[in-house]
N, C-alpha and C positions, 0 to 999 in steps of 0.2 A: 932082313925085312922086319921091320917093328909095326904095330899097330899103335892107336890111342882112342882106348875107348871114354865114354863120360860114365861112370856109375856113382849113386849115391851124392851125388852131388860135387864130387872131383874126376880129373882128370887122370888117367894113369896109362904110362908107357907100358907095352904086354909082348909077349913072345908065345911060343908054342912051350907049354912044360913048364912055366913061372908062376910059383905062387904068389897069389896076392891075397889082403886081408883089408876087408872091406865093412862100409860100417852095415848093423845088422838089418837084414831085411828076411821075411815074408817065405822064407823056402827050407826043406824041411833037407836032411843029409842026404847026401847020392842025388839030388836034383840038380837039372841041367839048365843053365839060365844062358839066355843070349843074349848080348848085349850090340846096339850097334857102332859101328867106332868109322876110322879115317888110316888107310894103312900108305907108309911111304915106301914104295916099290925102287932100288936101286937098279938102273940098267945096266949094262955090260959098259958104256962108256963114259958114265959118270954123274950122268944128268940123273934127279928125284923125279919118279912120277907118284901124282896121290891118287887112290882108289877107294870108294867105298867098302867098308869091309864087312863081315858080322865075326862076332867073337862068340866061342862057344865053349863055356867053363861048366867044371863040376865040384857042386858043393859038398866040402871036406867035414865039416865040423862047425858048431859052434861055441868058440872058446871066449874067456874074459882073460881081460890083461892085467897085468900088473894092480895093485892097490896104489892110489893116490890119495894120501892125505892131508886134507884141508885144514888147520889150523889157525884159529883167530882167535888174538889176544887185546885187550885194551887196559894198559897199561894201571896200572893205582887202579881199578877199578875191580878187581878180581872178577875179570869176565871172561870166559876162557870156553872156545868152542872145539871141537875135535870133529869132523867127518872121514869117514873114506871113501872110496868110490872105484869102482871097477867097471871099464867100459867091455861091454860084449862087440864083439869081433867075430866075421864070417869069413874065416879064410875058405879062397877057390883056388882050385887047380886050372889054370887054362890048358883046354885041349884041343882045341882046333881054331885056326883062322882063316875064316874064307874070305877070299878079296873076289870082289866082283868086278867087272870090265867095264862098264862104266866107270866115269871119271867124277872126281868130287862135288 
């Protein structure tokens, strides 16, 4: 059983114990966010069913990625720009997925 919640503005497939790293928001470390999502329940004979779910992650850390460097040139002109850029990132652990009985 997989869920898919919406955060930050994308879509992401989740499980129980997967981490994910998300763009950053508003919550401070060790804090508990719930998210609402859409989980597809597999039955014994093969048919999907969908159920409302809520997802319940714990936030890890907030880290920055990698450096990206921006470089613009214009040729015969000696113009020459340099940036770098490092986005922050909130990785979550997810820890619990409650599917409700209710249907989608």
């Amino acid at each position: 059983m997989y869920t898919v919640i919406h955060a930050c503005g994308r879509q992401h497939k989740v499980v129980n114990g997967k981490k994910l790293y998300l763009e950053r928001m508003a919550h401070d470390k060790g804090a508990r966010v719930e998210f609402p999502g859409v989980s597809f329940v597999e039955s014994e004979d093969g048919s999907v069913k969908i159920k409302k779910s809520t997802v319940i992650a714990v936030v890890l850390d907030e880290i920055r990625s990698d450096k990206v460097i921006v470089f613009k040139k214009q040729r015969r002109h000696n113009h020459r720009r340099k940036k770098g850029h490092r986005q922050i990132k909130l990785p979550v652990l997810i820890e619990q997925v409650v599917v409700c009985d209710g249907a989608a």
